[in-house]
N, CA and C of each residue as an Amber inpcrd file, in Angstrom:
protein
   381
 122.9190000 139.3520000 142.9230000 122.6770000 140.1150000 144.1430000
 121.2950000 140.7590000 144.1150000 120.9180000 141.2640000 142.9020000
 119.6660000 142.0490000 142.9410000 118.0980000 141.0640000 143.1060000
 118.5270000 139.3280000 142.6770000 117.7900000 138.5660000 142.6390000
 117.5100000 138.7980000 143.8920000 118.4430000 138.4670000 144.8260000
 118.0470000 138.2720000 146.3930000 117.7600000 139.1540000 147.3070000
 118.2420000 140.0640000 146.7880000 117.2550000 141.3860000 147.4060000
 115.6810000 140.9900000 147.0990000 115.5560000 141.0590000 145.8250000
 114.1540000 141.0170000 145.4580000 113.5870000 139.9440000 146.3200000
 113.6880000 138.7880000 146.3200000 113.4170000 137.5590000 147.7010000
 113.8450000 138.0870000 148.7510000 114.2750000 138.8720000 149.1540000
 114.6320000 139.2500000 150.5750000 113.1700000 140.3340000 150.4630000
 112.8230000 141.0320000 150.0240000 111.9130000 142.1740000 149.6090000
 110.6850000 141.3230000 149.6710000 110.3400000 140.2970000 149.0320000
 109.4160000 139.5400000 148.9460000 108.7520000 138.7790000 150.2570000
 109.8620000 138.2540000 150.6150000 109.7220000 137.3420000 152.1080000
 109.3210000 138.1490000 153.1100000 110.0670000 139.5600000 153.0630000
 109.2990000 140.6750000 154.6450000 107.9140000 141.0370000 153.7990000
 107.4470000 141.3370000 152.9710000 106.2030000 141.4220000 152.7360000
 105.4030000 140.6950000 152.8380000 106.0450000 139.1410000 152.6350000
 104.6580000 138.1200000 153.0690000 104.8020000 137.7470000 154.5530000
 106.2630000 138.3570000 155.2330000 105.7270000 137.9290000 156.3560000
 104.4970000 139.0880000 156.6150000 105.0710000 140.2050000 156.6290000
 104.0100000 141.6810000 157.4800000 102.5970000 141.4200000 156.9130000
 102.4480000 140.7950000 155.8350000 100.7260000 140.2030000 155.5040000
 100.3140000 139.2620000 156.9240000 100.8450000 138.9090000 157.5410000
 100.8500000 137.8870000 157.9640000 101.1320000 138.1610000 159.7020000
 101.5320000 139.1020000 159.5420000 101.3950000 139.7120000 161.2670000
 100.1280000 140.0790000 161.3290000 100.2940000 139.6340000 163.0790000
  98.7650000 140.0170000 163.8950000  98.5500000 141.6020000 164.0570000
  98.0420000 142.1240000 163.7600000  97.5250000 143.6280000 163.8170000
  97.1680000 143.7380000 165.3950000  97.5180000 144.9360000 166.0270000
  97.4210000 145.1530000 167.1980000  95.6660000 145.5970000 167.8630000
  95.1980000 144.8920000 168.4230000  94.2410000 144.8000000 169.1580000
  93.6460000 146.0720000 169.2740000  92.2740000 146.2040000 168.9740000
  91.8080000 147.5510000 169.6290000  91.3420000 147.2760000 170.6380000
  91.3130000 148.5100000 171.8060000  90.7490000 148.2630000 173.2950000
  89.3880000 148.7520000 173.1620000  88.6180000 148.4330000 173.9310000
  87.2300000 148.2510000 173.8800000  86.7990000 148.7360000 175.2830000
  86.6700000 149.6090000 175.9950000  86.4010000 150.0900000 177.4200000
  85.1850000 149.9730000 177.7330000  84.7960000 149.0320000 178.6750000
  83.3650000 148.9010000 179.2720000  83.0230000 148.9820000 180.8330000
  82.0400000 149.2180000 181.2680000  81.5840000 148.7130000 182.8890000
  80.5210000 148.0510000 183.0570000  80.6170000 147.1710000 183.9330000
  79.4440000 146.4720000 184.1820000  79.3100000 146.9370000 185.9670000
  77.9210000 147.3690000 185.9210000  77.8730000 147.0750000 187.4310000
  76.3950000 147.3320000 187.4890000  75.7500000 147.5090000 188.7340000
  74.4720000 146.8720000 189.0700000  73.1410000 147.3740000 188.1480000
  74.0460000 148.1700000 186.9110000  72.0880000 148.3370000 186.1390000
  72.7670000 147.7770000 184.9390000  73.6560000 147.6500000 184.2510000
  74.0540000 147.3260000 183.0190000  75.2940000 147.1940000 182.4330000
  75.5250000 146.8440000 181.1780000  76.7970000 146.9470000 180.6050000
  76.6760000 148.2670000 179.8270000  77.8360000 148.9700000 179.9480000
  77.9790000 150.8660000 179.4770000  78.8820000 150.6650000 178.7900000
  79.3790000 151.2340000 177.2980000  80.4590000 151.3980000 176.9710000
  81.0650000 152.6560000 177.1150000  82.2830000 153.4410000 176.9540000
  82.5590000 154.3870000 177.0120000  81.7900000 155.5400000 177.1550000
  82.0490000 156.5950000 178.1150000  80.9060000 157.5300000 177.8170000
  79.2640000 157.4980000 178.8670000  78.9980000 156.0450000 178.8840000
  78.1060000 155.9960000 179.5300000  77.2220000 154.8690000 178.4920000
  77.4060000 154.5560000 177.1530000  76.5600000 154.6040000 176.3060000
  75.8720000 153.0200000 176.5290000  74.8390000 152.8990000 176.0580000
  74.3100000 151.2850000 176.3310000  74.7220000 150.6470000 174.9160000
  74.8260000 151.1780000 174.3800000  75.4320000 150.0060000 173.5510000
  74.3210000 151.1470000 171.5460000  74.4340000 149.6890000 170.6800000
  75.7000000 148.8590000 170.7540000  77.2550000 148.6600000 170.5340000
  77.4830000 147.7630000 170.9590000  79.1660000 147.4700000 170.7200000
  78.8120000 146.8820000 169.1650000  80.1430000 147.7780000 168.5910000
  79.9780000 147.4510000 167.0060000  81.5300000 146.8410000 166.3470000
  81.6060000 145.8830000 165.9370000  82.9080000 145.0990000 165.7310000
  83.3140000 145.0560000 164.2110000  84.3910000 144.6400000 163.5000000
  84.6140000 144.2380000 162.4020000  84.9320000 142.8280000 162.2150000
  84.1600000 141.7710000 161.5480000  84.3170000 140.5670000 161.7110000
  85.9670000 140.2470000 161.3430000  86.5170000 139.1760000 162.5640000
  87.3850000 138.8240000 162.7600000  88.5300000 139.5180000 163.0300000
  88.5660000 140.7020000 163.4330000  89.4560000 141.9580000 164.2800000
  89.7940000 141.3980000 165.8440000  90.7600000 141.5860000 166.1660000
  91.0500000 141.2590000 167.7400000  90.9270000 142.1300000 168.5920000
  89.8030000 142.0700000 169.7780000  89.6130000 143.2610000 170.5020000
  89.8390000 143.2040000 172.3610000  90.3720000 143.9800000 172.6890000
  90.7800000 143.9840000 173.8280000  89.9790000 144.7320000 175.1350000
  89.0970000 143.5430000 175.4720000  88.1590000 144.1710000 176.2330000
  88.6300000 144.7940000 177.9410000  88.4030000 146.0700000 178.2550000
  88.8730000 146.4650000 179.7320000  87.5610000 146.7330000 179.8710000
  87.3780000 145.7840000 181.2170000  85.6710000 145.6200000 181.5270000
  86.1370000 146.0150000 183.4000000  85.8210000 147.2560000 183.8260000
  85.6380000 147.4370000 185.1040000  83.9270000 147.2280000 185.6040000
  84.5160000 146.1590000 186.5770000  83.2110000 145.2490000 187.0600000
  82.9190000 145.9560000 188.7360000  81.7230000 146.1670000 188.8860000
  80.9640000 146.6930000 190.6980000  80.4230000 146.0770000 190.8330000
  79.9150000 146.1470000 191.9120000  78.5170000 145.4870000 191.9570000
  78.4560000 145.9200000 193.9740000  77.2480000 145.8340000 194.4090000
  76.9610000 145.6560000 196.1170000  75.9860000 144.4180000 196.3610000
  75.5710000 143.9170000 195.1040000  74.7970000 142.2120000 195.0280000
  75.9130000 141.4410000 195.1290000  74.9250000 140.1600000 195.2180000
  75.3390000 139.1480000 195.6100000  76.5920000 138.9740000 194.5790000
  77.6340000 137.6750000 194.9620000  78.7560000 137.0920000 194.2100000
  78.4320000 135.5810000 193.9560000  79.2410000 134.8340000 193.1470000
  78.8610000 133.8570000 193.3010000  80.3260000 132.8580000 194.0690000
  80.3740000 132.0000000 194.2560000  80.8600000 131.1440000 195.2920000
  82.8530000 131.2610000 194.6700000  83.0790000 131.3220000 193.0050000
  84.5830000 131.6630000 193.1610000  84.3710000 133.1860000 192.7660000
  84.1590000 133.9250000 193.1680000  83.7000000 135.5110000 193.4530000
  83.1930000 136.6170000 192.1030000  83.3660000 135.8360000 191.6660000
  82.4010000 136.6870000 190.1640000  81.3990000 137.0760000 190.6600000
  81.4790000 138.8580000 190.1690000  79.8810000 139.3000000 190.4560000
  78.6520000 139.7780000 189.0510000  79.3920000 139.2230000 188.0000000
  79.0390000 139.5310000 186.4220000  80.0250000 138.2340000 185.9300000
  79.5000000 138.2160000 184.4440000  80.0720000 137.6430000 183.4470000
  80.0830000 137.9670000 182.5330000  80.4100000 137.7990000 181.0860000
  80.5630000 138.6550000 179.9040000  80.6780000 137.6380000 178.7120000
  79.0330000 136.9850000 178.4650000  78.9620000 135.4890000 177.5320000
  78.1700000 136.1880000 176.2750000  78.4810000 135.5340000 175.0630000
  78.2190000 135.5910000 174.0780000  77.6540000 133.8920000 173.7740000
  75.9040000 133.5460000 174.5340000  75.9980000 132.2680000 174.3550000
  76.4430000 131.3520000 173.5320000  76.1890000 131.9310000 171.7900000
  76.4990000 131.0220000 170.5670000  77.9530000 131.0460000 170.7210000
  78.9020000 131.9970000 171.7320000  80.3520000 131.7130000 170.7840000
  81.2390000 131.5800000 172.0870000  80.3350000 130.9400000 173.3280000
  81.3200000 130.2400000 174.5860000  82.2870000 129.5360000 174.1650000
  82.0360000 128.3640000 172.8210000  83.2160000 127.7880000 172.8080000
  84.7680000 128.5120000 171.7720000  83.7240000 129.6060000 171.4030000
  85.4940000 130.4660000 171.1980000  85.8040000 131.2390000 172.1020000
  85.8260000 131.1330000 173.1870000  86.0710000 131.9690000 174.2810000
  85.4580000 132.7390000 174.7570000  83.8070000 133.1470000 174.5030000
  83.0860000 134.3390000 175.0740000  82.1700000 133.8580000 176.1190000
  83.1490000 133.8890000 177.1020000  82.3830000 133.5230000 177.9350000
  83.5770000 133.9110000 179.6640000  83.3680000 134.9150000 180.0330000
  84.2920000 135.2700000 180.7470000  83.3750000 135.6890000 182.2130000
  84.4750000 135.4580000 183.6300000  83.5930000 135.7880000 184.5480000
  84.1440000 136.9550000 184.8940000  83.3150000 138.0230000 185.7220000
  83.9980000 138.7280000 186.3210000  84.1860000 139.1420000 187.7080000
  85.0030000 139.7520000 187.8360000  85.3350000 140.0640000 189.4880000
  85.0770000 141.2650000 189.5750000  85.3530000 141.8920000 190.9050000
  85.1960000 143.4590000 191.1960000  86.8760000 143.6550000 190.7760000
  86.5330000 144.9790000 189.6290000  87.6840000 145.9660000 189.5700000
  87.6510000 145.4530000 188.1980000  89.1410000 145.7680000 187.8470000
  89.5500000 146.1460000 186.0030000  89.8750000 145.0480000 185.5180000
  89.5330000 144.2620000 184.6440000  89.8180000 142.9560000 184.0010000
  90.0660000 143.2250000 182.8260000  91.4080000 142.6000000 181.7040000
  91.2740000 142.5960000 180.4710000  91.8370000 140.9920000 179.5730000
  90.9950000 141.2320000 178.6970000  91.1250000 139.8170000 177.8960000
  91.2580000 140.3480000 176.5320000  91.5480000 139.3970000 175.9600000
  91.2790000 139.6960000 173.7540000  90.6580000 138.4390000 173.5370000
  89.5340000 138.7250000 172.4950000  88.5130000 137.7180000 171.6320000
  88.7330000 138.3180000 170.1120000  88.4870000 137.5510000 169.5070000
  88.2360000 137.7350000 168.6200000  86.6510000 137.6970000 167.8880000
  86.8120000 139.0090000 167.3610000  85.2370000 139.0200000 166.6170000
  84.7560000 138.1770000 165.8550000  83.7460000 137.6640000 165.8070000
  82.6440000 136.6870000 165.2030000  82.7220000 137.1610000 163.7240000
  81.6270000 136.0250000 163.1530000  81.4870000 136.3670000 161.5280000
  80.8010000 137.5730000 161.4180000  80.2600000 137.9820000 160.7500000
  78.7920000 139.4190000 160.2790000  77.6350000 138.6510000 161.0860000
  77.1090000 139.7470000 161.8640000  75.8470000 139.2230000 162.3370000
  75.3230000 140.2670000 163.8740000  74.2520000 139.9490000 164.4070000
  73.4600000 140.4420000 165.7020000  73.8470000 139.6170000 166.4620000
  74.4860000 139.7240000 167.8550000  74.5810000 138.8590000 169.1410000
  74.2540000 139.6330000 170.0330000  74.0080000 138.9010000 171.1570000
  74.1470000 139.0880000 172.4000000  74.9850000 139.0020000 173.7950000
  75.4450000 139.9250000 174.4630000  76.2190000 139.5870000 175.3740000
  75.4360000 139.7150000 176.5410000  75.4230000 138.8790000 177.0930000
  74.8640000 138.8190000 178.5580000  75.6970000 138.7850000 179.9320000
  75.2760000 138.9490000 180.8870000  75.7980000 138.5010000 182.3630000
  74.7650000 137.3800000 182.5240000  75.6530000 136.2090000 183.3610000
  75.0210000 134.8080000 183.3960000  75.2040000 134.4300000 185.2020000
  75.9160000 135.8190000 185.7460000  76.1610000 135.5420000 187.2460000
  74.6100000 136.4540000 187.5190000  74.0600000 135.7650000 188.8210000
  72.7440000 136.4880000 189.2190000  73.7240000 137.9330000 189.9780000
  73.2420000 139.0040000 189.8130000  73.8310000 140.0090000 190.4840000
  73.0530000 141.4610000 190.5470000  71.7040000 140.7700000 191.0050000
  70.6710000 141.5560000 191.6590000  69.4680000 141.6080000 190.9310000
  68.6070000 142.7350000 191.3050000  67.5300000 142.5500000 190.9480000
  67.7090000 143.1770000 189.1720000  68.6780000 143.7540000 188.7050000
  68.3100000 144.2380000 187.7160000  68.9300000 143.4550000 186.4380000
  69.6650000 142.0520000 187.0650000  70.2480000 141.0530000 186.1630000
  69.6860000 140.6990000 184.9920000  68.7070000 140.0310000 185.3230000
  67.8010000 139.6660000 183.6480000  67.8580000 140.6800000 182.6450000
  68.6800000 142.2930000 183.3620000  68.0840000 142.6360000 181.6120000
  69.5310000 143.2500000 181.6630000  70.5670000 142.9720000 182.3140000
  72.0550000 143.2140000 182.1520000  72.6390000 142.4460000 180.4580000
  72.2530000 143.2580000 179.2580000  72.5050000 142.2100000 178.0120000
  73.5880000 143.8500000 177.4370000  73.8160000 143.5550000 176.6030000
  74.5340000 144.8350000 175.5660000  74.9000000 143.7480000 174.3080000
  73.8130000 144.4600000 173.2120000  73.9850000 144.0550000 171.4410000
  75.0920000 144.4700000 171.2300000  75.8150000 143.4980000 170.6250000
  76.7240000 143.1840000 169.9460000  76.4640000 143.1470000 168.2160000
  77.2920000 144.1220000 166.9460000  77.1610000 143.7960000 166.1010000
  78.3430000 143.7590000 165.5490000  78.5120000 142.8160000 164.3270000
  79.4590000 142.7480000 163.9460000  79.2780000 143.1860000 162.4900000
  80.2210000 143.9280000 161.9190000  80.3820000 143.7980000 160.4200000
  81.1520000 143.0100000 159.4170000
């Protein structure tokens, strides 16, 4: 009996190694001068490599949209094909990515959405 306790003891520990850890939320806005994180702050957004983060990105804008109504986007060019690459709409959007290896990125808006677009970026670092 005490064997299988001990394997019973064993097995919930390797599962709970093995559970997904709950997402931290990440609160941002984008609208017609920049990406802000909490607070107001320009950045940067600072990550722990490979942590799951749950971005709530409230999107404005009074510029232009583009044709399926995104008025921002939220791309991490090098890591579109793991998912960073999101459009946005007007109002509260949330997604989860997962953080990159250690390193400097960039997040950009890739929708034109006025005159102050080209420099709509917020550094991204990861640890």
């Amino acid at each position: 009996m005490k064997t299988v306790l001990i394997a019973i003891a064993a097995l919930a520990l390797a599962i709970s190694c093995f559970a997904e850890a709950p997402a931290r939320t990440v609160v941002l806005t984008a609208d017609n001068d920049n990406f802000k994180l909490a607070g107001g702050l320009k950045g940067p957004l600072i990550l722990n490599a490979g942590e799951r983060v749950t971005f709530r990105i409230t999107a404005s804008s009074s510029g232009p949209q583009a044709k399926d109504g995104a008025i921002h986007s939220f791309v991490v060019r090098k890591l579109r094909a793991q998912g960073w690459d999101v459009r946005l709409k007007q109002g509260v959007q949330e997604f989860t990515l997962t953080a990159p290896p250690p390193g400097e990125y960039m997040v950009e808006c890739t929708v034109y959405c006025g005159a102050a677009h080209d420099a709509m970026n917020l550094k991204m670092v990861v640890k």
